[in-house]
Structure formats: structure tokens, C-alpha cells
Backbone bond lengths (Angstrom), bond angles and torsions (degrees), N, CA, C in turn:
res aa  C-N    CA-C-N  psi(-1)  N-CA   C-N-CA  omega(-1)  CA-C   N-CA-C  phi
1 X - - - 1.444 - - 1.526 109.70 -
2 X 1.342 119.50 144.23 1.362 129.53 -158.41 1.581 106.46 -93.60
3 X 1.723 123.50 109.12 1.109 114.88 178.88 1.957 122.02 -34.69
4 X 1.153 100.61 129.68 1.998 115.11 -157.32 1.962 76.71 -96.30
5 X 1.528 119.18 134.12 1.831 125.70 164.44 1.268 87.75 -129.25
6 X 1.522 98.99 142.00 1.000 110.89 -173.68 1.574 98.69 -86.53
7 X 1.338 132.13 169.23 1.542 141.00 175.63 1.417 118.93 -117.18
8 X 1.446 120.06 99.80 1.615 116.59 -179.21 1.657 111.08 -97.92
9 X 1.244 103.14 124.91 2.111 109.05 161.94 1.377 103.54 -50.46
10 X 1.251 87.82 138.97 1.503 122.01 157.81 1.842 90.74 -20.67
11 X 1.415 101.78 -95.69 1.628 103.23 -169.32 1.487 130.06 -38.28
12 X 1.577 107.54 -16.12 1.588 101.21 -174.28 1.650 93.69 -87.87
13 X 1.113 115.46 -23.67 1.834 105.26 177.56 1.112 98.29 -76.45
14 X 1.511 147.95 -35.44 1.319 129.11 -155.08 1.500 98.70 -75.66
15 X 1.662 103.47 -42.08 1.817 105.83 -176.61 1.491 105.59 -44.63
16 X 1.381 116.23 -67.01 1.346 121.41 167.91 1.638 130.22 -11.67
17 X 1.351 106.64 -61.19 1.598 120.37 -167.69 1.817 84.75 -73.30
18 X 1.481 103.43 -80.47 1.963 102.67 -178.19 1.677 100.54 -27.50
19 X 1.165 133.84 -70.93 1.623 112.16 -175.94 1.657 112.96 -40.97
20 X 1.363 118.08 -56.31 1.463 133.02 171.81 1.782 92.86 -25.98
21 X 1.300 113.21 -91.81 1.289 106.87 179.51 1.137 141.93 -80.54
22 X 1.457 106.06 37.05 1.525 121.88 166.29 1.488 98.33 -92.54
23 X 1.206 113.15 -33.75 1.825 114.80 164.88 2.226 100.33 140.42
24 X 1.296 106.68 10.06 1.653 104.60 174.15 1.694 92.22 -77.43
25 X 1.695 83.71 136.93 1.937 100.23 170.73 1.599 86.84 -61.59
26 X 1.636 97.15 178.94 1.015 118.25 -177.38 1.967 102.04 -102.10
27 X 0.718 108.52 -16.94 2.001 124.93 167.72 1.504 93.58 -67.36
28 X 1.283 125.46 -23.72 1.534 105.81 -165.36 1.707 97.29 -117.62
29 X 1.323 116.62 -21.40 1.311 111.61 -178.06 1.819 108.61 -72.27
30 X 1.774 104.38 -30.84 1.424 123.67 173.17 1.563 113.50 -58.55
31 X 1.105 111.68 -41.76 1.345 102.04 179.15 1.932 125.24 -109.39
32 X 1.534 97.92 1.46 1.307 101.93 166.80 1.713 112.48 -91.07
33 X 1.148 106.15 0.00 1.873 122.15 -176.01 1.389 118.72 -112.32
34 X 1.260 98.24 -31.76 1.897 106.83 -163.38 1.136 105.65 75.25
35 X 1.267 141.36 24.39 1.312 147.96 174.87 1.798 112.15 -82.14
36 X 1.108 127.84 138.07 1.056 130.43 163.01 2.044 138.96 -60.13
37 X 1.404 119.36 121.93 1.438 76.21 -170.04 0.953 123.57 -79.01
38 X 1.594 134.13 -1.96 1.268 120.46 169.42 1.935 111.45 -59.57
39 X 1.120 130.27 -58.86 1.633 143.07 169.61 1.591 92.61 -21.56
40 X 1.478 133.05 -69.54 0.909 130.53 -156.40 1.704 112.01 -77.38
41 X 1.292 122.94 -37.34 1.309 116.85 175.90 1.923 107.47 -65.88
42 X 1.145 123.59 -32.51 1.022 134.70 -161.23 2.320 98.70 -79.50
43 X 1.240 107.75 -39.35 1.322 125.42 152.35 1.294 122.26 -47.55
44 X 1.335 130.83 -63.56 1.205 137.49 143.59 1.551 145.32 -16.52
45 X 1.100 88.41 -58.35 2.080 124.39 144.84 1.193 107.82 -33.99
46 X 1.456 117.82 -61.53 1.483 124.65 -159.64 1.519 120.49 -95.75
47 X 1.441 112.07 -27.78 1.249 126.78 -174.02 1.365 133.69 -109.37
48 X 1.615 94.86 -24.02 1.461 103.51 176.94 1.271 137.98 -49.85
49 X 1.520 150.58 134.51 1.119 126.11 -146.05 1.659 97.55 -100.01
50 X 1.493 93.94 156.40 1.426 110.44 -178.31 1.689 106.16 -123.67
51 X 1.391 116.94 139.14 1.023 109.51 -174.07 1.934 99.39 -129.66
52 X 1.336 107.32 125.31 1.531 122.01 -154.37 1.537 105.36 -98.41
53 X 1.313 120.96 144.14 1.345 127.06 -177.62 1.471 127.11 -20.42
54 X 1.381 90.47 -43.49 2.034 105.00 170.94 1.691 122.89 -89.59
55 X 1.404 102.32 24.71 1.116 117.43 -177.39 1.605 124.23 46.68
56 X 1.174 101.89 33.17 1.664 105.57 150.36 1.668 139.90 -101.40
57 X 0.824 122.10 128.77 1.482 128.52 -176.62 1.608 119.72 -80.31
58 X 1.277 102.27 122.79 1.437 122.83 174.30 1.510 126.39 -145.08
59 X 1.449 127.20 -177.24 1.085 118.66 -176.54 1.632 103.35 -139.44
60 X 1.040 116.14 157.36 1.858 134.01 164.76 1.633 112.23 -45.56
61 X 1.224 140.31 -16.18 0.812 147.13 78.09 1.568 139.01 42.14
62 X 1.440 108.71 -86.24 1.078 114.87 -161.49 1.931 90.85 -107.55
63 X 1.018 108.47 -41.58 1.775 128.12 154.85 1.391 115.19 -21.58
64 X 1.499 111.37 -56.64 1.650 127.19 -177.27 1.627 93.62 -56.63
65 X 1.147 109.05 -73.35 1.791 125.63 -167.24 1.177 99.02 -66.57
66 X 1.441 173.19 -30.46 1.351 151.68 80.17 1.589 122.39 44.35
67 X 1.389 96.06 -63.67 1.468 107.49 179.24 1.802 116.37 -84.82
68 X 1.486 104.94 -34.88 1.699 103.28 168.75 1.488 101.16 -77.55
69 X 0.960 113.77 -16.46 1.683 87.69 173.52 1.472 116.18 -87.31
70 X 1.479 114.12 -30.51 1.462 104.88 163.34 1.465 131.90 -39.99
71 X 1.626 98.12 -74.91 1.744 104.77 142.21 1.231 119.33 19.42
72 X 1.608 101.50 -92.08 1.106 118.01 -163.04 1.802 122.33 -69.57
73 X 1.508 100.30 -38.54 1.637 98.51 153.55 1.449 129.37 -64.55
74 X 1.416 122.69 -49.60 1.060 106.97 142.80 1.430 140.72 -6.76
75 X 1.366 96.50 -76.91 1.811 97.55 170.87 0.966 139.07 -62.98
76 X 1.592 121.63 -19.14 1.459 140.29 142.89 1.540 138.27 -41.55
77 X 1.263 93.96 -41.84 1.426 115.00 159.23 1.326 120.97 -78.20
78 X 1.510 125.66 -27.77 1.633 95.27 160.70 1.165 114.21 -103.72
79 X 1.526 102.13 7.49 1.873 85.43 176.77 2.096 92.81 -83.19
80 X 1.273 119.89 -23.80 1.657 93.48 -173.23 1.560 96.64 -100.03
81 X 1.438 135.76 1.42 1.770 124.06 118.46 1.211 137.12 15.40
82 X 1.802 95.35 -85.30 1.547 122.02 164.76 1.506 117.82 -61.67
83 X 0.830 103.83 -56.46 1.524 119.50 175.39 1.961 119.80 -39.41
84 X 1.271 107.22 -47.35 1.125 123.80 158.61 1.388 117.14 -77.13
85 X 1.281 131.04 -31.97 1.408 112.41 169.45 1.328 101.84 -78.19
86 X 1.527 144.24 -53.95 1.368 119.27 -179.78 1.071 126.56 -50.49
87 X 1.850 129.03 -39.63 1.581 118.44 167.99 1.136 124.48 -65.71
88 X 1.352 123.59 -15.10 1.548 136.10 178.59 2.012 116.25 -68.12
89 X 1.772 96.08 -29.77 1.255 109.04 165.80 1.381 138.98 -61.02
90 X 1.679 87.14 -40.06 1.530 87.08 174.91 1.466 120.44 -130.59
91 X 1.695 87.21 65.71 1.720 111.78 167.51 1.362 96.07 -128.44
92 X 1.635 103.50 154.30 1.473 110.12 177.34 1.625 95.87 -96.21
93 X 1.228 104.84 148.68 1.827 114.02 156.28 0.984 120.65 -85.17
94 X 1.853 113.13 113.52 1.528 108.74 -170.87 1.644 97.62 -84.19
């Protein structure tokens, strides 16, 4: 028989972590959920809020996707970089 995982939404982990830091151990969030504690520390990891020098709040999370989107502008920019130096070549300067 094929190990059965269970599948949690987005929102039932977030409820999770917000109880977490409302101040419930994680021993009690585990057994008032059926949740695992590895699942839940690993939740925690991802969601927990972070609050940044300029006093905004975010999470690791939202941090990850932050950074692939940089990435990805990034890479946009030197690909139209190139792009501009090759059309730039074959124009004359009046």
C-alpha cells in the first residue's frame, strides 16, 4: 500500500504558524491538529513573520518570490543590454 500524505492549504498552515506566535508550543499545536512536528517547524520557516529595519512585516516566503522575481528582471535587462548594443551597431551617428 502506497504511503497516503496528507495535503494542507496555504491557509491552514498560516492559521498554524499565527497560533505558533500567538505563544502555543508547537507539542500542542501537533497534537491539537494531527499535524506533525516536523510539518509545522518547517511552516514556521516559511511563514513566520519578519519584521525589517523599516518596520515592515514579511515572511521567507514572500522573500523567496521577491528574489525570483529579481532574477528574473535582472535577466531582462541584460538580455535588452545586448539587444541595444547590437542595434546601436548598426546605426550611424548623425
Amino acid at each position: 500500500m502506497a504511503n497516503q500524505y496528507k495535503k494542507y492549504d496555504e491557509d491552514f498552515k498560516k492559521t498554524i504558524v499565527d497560533l505558533y506566535e500567538s505563544g502555543k508550543s508547537i507539542s500542542e499545536l501537533s497534537r491539537e491538529y494531527g499535524v506533525g512536528h516536523t510539518n509545522i517547524r518547517n511552516w514556521i520557516n516559511k511563514y513566520q513573520s519578519i519584521t525589517t529595519s523599516t518596520g515592515e512585516v514579511t515572511n521567507n516566503d514572500e522573500i523567496l518570490k521577491l528574489k525570483k522575481e529579481l532574477q528574473q528582471v535582472q535577466l531582462e535587462n541584460e538580455v535588452l543590454k545586448k539587444a541595444v548594443a547590437i542595434f546601436s551597431k548598426g546605426q550611424k551617428i548623425k
